[in-house]
C-alpha positions as CSV (number, residue, x, y, z in Angstrom):
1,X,15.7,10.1,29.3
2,X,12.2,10.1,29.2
3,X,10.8,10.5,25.6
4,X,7.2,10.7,25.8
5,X,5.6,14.1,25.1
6,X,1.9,15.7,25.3
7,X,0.0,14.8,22.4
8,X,-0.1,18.2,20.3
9,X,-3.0,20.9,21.2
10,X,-4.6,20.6,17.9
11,X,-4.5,16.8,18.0
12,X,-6.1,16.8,21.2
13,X,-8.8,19.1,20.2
14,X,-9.6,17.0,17.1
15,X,-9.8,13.8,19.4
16,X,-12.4,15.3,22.1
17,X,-14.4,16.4,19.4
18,X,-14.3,13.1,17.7
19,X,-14.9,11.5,20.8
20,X,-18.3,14.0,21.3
21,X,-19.6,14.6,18.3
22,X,-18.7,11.6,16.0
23,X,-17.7,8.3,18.3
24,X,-21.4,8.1,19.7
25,X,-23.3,7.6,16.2
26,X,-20.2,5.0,15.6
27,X,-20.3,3.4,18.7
28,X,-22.9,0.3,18.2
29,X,-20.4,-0.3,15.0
30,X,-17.2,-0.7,17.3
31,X,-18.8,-2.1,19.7
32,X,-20.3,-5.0,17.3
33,X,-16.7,-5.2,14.9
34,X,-15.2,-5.9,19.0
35,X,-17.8,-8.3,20.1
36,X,-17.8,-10.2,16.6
37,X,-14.5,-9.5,15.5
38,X,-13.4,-7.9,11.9
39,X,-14.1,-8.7,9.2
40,X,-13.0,-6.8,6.1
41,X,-14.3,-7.1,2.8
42,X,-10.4,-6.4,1.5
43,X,-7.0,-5.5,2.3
44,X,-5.1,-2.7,0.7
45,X,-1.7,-1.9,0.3
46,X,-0.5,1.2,-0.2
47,X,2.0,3.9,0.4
48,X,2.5,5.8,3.3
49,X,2.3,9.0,1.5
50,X,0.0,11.1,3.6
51,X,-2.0,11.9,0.5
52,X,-3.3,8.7,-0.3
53,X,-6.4,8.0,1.7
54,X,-8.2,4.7,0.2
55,X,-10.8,4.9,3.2
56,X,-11.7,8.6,1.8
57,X,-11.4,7.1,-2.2
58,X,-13.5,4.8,-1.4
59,X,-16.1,6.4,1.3
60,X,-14.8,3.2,3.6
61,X,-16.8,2.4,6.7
62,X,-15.2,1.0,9.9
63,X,-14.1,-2.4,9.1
64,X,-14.2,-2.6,6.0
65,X,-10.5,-1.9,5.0
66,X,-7.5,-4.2,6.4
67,X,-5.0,-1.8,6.0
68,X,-1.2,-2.3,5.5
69,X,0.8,0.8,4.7
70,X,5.1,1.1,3.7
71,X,7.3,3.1,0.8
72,X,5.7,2.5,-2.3
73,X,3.3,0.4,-1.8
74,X,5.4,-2.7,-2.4
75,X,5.2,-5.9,-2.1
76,X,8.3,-8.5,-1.7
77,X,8.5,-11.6,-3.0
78,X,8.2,-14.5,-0.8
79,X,11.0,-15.4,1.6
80,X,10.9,-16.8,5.5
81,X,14.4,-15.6,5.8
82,X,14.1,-12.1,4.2
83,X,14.2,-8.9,6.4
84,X,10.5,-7.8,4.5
85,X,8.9,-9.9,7.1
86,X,6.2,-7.0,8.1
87,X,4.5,-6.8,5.1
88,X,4.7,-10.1,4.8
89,X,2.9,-10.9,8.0
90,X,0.3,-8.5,7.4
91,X,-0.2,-10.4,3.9
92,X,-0.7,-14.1,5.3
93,X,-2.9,-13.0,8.4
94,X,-5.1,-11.1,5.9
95,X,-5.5,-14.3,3.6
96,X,-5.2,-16.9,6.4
97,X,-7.2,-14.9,9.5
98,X,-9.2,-12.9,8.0
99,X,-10.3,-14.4,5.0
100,X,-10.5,-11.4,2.8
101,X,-11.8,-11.6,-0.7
102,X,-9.6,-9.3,-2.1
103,X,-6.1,-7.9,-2.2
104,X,-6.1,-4.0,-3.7
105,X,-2.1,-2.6,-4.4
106,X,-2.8,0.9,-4.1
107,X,-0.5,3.0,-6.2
108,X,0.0,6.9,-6.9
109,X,1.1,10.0,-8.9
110,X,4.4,11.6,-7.7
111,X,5.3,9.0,-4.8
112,X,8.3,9.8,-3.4
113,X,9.4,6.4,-3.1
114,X,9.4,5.4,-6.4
115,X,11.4,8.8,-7.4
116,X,13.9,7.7,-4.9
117,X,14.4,4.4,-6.7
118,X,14.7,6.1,-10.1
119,X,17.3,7.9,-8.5
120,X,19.1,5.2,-6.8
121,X,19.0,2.7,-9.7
122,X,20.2,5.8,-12.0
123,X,22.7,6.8,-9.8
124,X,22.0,10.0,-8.4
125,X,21.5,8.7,-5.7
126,X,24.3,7.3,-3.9
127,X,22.9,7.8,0.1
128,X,20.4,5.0,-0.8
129,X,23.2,2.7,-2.0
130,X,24.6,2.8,1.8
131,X,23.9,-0.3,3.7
132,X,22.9,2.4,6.1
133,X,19.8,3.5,4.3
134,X,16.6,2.2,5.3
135,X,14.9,3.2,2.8
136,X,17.5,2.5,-0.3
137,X,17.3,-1.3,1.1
138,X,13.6,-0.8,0.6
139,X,13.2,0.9,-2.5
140,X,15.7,-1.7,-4.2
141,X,12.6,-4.0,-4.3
142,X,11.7,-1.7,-7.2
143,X,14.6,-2.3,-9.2
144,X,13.0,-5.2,-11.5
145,X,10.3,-3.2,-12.1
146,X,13.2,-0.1,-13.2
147,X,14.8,-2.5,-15.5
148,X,11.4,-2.9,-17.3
149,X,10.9,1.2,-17.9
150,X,11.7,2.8,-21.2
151,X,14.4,5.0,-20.2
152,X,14.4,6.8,-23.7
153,X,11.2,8.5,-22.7
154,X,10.7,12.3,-20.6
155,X,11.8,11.7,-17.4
156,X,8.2,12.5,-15.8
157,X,6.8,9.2,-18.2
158,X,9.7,7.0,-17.0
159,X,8.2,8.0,-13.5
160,X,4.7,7.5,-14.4
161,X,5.7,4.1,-15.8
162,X,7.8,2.8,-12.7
163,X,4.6,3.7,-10.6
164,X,2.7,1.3,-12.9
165,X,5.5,-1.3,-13.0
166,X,5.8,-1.6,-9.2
167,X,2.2,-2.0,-9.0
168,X,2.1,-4.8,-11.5
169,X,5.6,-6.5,-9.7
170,X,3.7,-6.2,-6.3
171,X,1.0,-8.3,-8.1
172,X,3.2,-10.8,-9.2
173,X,5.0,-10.7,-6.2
174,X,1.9,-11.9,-3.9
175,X,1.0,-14.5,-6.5
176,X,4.6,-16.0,-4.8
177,X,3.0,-16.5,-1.6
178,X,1.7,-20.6,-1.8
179,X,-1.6,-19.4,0.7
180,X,-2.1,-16.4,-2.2
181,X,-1.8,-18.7,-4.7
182,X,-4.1,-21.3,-3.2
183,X,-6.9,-18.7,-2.1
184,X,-6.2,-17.3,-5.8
185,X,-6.8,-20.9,-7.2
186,X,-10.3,-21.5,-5.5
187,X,-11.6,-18.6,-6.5
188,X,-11.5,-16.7,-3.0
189,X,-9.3,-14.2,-3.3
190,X,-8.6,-11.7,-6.2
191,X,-6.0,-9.6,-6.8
192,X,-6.3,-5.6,-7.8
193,X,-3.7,-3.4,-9.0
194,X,-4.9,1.0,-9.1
195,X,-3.2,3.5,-9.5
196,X,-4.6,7.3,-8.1
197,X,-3.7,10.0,-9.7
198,X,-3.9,12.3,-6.6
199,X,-4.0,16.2,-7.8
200,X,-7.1,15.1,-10.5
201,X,-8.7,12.6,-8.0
202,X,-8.9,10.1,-10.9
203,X,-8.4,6.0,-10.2
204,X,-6.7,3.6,-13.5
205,X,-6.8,-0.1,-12.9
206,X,-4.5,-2.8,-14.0
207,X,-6.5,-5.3,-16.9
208,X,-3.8,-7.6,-17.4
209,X,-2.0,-5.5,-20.1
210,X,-2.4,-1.2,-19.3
211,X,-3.8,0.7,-16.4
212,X,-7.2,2.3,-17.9
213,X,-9.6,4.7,-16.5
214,X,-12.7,3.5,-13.8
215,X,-15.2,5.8,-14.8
């Protein structure tokens, strides 16, 4: 069975007029990051969710982003024997290859993923408790951070609050990594936690104790 297909019409007509109306400004750039290699300033973690663009938050330029994208922007904790292993990888050739100076978990309003653990963990959910389920084996990274929600509040906080505790979790997660720690240690590598709040455009960061406004 042969599964390729055409790329779409539109997609094709976005690409040729990328490729001759945008690539040649660009190209002494790619051609220097393939010559010299990359070398990004940071690596961010975030979801999937096709909303979430940190290269448009943050008016990127080619190169500057090492890029790592799953459910919820999560992080698990250390393991060589764990079935996490991609995120994992993508974590220690960042630190040990690339040498970036900073680690950014990239969090948002109304992610999907983090819903489906609220559901899971509340049981409402019971496809994502099947061993089947992909994306309940995921999502169960979340459950510390579930256990730390008050689950007396609106339902809409609760959410708003497990966003916030997976970022902080994903934070403490890395810091189990013994290269994260040691890059942490000497001073060259930091570690960010944000959270976007995607219909009002506005970006909180993590201070150690709440998620406050960048402004």
């Amino acid at each position: 069975m042969n599964i390729a297909s055409p790329l779409p019409p539109d997609l094709k007509l976005r690409y040729l007029d990328w490729k001759k109306n945008t690539f040649p400004g660009k190209q002494p750039t790619y051609r220097y990051l393939v010559e010299q290699g990359q070398a990004p300033l940071a690596m961010v973690i975030s979801c999937c969710d096709s909303r979430v663009q940190a290269t448009s938050i943050f008016e990127s330029d080619i190169g500057e982003f090492f890029i790592h994208r799953n459910i919820a922007n999560l992080v698990p904790p250390f393991s060589l024997s764990g079935d996490n292993l991609g995120t994992s990888a993508a974590i220690e050739y960042a630190v040990t290859a690339l040498n970036v100076s900073h680690i950014i978990i990239l969090g948002h309003s109304n992610c999907g993923g983090v819903k489906g653990c609220d559901q899971m963990c509340s049981g409402k959910a019971p496809e994502l408790e099947k061993e089947t389920s992909f994306v309940g084996r995921w999502v169960d990274l979340l459950r510390p951070a579930y256990e730390r929600v008050d689950h007396t509040k609106s339902k809409e906080d609760q959410l708003r609050a497990l966003e916030h505790e997976g970022i902080i979790m994903s934070m403490e997660n890395l810091m189990t990594f013994p290269f994260v720690q040691d890059a942490v240690r000497t001073a060259e590598l930091s570690i960010h936690g944000l959270w976007h709040d995607i219909s009002e455009g506005n970006l909180l960061f993590y201070n150690g104790e709440v998620f406050e406004p960048i402004d």
